[in-house]
C-alpha positions in Angstrom: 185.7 119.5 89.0 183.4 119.3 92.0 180.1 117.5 92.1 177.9 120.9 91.8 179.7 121.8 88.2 179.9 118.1 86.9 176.0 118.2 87.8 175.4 121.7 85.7 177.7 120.8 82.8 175.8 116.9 82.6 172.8 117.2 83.2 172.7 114.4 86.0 171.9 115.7 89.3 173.8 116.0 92.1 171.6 113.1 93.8 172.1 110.9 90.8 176.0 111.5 90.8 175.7 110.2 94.4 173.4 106.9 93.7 175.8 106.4 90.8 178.8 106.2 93.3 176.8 103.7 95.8 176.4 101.7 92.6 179.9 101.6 91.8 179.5 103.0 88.2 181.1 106.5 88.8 183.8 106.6 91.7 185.3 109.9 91.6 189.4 110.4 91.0 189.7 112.3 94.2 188.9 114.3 97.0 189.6 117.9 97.8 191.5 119.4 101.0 188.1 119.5 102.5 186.8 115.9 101.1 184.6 117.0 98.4 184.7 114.7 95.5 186.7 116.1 92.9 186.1 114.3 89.2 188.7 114.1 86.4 188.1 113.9 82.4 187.8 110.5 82.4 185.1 110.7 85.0 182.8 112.9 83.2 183.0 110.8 79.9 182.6 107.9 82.3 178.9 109.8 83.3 177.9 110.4 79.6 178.7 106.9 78.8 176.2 106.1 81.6 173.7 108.4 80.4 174.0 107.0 76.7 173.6 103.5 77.9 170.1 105.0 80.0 169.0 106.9 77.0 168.9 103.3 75.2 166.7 101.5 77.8 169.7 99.7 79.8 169.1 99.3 83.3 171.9 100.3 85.6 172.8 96.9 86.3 173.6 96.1 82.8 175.3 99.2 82.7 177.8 98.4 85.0 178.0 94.4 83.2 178.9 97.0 80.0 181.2 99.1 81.4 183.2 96.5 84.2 182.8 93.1 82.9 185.5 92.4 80.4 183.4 89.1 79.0 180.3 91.0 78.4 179.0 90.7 74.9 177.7 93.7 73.2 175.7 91.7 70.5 173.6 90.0 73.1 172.6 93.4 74.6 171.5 94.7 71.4 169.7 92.3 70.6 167.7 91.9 74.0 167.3 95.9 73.5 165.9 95.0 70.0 163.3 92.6 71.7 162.4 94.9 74.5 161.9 97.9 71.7 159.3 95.9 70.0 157.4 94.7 72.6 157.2 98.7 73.6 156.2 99.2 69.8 153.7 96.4 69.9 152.2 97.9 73.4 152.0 101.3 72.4 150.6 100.1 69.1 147.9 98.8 70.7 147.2 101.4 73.6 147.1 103.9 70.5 144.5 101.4 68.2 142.2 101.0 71.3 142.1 104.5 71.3 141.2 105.2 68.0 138.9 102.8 68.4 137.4 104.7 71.3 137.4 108.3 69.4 135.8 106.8 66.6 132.3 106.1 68.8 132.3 109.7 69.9 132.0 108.5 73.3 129.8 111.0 75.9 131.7 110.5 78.8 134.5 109.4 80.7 132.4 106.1 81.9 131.9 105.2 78.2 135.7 105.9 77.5 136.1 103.2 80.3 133.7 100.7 79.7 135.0 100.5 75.9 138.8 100.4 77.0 138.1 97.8 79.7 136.2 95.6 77.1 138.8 96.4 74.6 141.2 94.7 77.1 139.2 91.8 78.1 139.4 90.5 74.2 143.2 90.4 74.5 143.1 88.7 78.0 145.0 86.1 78.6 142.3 84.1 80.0 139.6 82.3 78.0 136.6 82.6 79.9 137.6 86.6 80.0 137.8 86.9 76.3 134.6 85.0 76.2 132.7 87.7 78.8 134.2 90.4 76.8 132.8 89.2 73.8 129.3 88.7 75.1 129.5 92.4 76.4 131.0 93.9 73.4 127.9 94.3 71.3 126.8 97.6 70.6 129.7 98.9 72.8 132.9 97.9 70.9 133.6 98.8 67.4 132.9 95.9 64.5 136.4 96.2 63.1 138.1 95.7 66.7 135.3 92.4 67.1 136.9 91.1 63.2 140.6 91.4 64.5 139.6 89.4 67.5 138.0 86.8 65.9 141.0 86.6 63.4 143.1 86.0 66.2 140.7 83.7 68.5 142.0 79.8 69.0 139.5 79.1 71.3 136.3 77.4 69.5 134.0 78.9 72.4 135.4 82.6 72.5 135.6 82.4 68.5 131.8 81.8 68.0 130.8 84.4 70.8 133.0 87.2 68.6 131.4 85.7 65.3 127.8 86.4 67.1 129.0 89.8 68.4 130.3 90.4 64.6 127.1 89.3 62.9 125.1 91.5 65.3 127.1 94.5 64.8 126.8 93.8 60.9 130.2 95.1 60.3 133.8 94.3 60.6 134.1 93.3 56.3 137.7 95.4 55.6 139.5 93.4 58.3 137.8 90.0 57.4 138.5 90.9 53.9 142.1 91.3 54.6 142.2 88.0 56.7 140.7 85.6 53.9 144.2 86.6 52.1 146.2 86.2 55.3 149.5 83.8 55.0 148.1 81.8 57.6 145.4 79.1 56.8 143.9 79.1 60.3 143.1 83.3 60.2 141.7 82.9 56.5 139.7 79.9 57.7 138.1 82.5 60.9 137.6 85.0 58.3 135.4 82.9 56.1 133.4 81.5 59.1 132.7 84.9 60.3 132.0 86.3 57.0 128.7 82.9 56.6 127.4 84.3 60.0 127.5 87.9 59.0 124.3 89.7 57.0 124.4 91.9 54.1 126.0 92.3 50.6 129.4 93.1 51.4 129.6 90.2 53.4 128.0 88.0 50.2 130.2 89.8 47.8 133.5 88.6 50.0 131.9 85.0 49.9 131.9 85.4 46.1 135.0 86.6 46.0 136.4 83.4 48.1 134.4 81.2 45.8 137.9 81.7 43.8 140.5 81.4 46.4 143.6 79.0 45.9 142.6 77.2 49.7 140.1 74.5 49.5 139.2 74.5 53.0 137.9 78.4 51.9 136.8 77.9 49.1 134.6 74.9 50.8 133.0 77.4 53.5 132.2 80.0 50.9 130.4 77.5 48.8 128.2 76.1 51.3 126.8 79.3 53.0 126.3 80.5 49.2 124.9 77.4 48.4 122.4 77.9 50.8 121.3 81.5 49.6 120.8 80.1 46.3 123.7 81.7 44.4 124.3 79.3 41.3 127.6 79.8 41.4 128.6 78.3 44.2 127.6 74.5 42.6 131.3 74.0 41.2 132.8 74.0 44.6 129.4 72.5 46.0 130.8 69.4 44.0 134.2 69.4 44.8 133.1 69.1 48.0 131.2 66.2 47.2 134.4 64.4 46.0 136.6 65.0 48.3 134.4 64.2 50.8 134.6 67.1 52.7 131.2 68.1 54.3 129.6 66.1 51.6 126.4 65.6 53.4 126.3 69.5 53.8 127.0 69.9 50.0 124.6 67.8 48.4 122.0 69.2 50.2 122.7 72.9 49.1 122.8 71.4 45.7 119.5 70.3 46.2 119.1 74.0 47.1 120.5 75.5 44.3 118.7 73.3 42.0 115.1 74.8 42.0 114.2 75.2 38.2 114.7 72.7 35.3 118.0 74.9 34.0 119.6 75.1 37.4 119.1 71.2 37.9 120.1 69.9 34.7 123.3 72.0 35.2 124.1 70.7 37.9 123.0 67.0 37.2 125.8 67.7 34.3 128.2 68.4 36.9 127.8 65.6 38.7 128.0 63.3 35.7 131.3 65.0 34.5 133.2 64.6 37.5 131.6 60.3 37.9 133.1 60.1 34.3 136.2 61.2 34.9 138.8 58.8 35.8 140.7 60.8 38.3 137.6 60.0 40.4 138.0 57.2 43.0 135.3 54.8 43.9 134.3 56.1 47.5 134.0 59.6 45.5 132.0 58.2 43.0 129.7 56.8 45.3 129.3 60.7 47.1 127.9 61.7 43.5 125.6 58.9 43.1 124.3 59.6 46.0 124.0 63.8 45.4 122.3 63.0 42.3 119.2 61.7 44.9 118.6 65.5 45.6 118.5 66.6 42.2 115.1 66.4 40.3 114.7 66.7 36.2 115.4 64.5 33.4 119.2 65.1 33.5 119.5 63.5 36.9 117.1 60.2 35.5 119.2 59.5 32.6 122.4 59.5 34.9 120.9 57.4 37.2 119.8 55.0 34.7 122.6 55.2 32.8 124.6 53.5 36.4 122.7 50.3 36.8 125.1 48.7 34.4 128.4 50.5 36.0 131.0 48.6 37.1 131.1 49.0 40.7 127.9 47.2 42.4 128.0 49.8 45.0 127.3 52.5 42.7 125.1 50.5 40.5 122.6 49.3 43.3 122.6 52.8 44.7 121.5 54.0 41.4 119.0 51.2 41.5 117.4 52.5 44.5 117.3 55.7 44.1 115.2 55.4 40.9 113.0 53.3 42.9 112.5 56.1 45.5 111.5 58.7 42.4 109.3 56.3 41.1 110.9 55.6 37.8 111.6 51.5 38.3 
């Protein structure tokens, strides 16, 4: 079979049959009286082996390491093809996200198409400082959900808190920081909870709520203290347990200070406080953080607890006691 049929019957033009030849993947069985090449069967099924190997994203070298080299081993091809495949995926994934992203503002012209894919780019850059310019730009011009998934992903502390002030000005972005606070990984859910304290509005107060009850500490910890701060009484329990584990204490005892503005709210919380220095499970150093919290806490509750320390065991705690009842007046 000559060249011009072996091209009609494949599919593989004439010029490709050729480059295959200088390759040394096809070499034709023969030649004709007048030195045309002339291919055979096994020539032909040769070519749409070839073309089989192409179709699956093989490069012509490691076609001819598949079809020549007797120690080549299948399984590692497939598996590099596997990799390759999903960093397409990933790719395209992306390009087609970015461009959702795009539709969705309704842009009014090809510069604003631009200008939002080019932004869109910078936050995945490889560089830093480029992520951090894109961020800074990206307000009012990128959409809030695309500024969330960035700052779910952002390491860097500098590029993080320009998204989280891109976020908070754009006053959106809640789904995808919803989704992160349940993320597998501690450091996303911890960026979704400091993005959610900078961000304004009831959705993003209703998330905080919501966190006031997750399983990580660390969240739960975040949540309580912007809450804290806004006055929402239920943040106090975590407020506390901050307090003993001496995690932001300083922080926490003053938004319980906050949150206790009435007689109810401060006796509650004075209660609190006195539950968790009663308990034995509390250490000394912890004990000490509570004392100390009870210094922010006005009301009759608070008094009593203090008082009720200047005969405690550990000096520390009794002579702190001491001196904060001096300082309200009350010795």
């Amino acid at each position: 079979m000559l060249i011009g049929e072996v091209a009609r019957r494949s599919g593989v033009s004439a010029r490709m049959l050729r480059h295959y030849e200088s390759l040394g993947l096809v070499r034709p069985s023969g030649r004709t009286g007048s030195g045309y090449r002339e291919y055979a069967g096994e020539d032909i099924r040769r070519i749409f082996h070839i073309e089989s190997l192409r179709a699956m994203g093989l490069s012509l070298r490691e076609i001819g390491r598949a079809l020549d080299d007797p120690g080549f081993a299948p399984s590692a091809l497939v598996d590099d093809l596997i990799r390759r495949t999903r960093e397409r995926i990933a790719a395209e994934t992306e390009l087609l996200t970015r461009l959702h992203r795009v539709h969705a503002r309704e842009p009014a012209g090809w510069e604003e198409v631009l200008q939002v894919l080019a932004l869109l780019r910078g936050l995945g850059d490889d560089d830093a400082a480029a992520r951090h310019r894109a961020a800074l730009a990206s307000v009012d011009e990128v959409p809030a959900e695309a500024l969330a998934e960035a700052a779910l992903g952002e390491s860097d502390p500098y590029v993080a808190g320009a998204l989280r002030w891109a976020l908070a000005r754009s006053g959106g972005g809640t789904a995808a920081l919803a989704e992160g606070l349940g993320s597998p990984d501690a450091a996303v859910r911890d960026r979704a909870v400091r993005a959610l304290a900078e961000l304004p509005g009831g959705e993003a107060d209703a998330l905080l709520r919501d966190a006031l009850a997750s399983p990580d500490a660390v969240v739960r910890g975040r949540a309580a203290l912007t809450l804290g701060t806004r006055g929402e009484a239920d943040a106090a329990p975590a407020l506390v347990d901050l307090v003993v584990a001496g995690r932001n204490d300083t922080d926490a005892a003053d938004a319980l200070g906050v949150l206790a503005g009435d007689d109810g709210a401060a006796d509650r919380i004075a209660s609190l406080l006195v539950g968790r220095l009663a308990d034995e499970a509390t250490g000394a150093s912890a004990r000490g953080r509570l004392t100390q919290a009870l210094a922010g806490i006005p009301g009759a509750t608070a008094s009593r607890a203090l008082t009720g320390l200047l005969d405690d065991p550990d000096r520390a705690v009794a002579l702190t006691a001491a001196y904060l009842l001096r300082l309200r007046g009350e010795r």
